[in-house]
C-alpha positions as CSV (number, residue, x, y, z in Angstrom):
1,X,-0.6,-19.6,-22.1
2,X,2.2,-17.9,-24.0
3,X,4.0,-19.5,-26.5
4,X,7.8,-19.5,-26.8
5,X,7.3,-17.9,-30.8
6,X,5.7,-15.2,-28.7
7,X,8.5,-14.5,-26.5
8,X,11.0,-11.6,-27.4
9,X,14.8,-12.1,-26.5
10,X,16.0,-8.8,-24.4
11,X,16.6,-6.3,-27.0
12,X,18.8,-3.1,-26.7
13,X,17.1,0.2,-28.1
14,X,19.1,3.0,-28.0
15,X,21.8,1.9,-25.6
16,X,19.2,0.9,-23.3
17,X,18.4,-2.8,-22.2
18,X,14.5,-3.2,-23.1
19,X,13.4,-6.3,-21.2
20,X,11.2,-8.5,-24.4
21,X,9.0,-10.4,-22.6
22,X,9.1,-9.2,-18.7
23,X,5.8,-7.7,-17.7
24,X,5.6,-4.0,-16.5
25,X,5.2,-4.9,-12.9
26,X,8.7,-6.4,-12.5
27,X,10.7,-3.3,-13.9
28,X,9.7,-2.1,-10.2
29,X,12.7,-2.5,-8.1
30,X,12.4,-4.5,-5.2
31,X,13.6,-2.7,-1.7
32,X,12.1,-4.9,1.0
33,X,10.4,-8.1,1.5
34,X,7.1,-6.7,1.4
35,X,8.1,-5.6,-2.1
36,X,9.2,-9.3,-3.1
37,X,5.8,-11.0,-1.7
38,X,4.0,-8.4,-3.9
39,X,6.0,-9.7,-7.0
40,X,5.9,-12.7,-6.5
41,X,1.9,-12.3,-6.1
42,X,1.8,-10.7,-9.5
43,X,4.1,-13.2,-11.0
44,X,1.9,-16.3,-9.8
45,X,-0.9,-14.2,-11.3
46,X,0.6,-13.6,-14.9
47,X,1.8,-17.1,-14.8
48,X,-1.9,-18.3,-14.1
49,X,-3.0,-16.3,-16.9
50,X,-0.4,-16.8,-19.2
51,X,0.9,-13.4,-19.5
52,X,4.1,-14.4,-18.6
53,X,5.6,-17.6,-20.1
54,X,7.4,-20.3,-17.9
55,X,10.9,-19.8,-18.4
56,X,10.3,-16.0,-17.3
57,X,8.4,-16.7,-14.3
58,X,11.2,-19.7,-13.1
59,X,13.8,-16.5,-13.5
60,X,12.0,-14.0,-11.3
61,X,10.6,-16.6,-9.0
62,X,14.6,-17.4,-8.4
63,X,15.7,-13.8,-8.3
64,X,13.0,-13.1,-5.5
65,X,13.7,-16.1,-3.6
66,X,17.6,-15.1,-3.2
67,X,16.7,-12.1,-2.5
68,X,14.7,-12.6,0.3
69,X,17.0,-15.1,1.8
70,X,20.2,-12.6,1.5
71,X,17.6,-10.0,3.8
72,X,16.4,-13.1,6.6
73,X,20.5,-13.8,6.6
74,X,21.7,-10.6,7.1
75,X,18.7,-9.9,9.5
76,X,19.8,-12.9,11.4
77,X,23.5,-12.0,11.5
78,X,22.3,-8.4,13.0
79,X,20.2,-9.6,15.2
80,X,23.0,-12.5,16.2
81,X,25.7,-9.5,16.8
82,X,23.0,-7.2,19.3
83,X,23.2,-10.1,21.3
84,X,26.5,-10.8,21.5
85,X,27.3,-7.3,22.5
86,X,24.8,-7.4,24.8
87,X,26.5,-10.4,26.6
88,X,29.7,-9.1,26.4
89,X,28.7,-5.9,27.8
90,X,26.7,-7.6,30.6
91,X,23.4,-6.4,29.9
């Protein structure tokens, strides 16, 4: 497993935010569920082969988790106002 020595802080290069110690497959912006299982696949992959240290993984595992709750809510709340204006237009 990593060791925190081995672990960069976030460095800025240029003006631009270089993550340190975030692997490659998590710069890929997540869009849909699907996209947050496949991270959070990877991530319990890197973890397992220590690739990615602890502290890392917890933040991503979080950031995933939140996300995918903020999509089942706002699905829900959707799905919650279909039915109401179905019932209030009678169908």
């Amino acid at each position: 497993m990593m060791e925190n020595s081995e672990v960069k802080p976030m460095q800025v290069i240029e003006g631009k935010k270089i993550a340190g110690s975030i692997p490659p497959f998590a710069k890929k912006p997540v869009r849909t569920v699907n996209d947050a299982k496949r991270m959070l696949s990877k991530l319990i992959h890197g973890f397992q082969l220590g690739t990615i240290n602890g502290t890392d993984a917890k933040t991503l595992c979080y950031l995933l988790i939140s996300y995918t709750q903020i999509i089942r809510d706002f699905d829900f709340e959707e799905r919650i106002k279909k039915l109401e204006e179905r019932a209030k237009n009678g169908a």
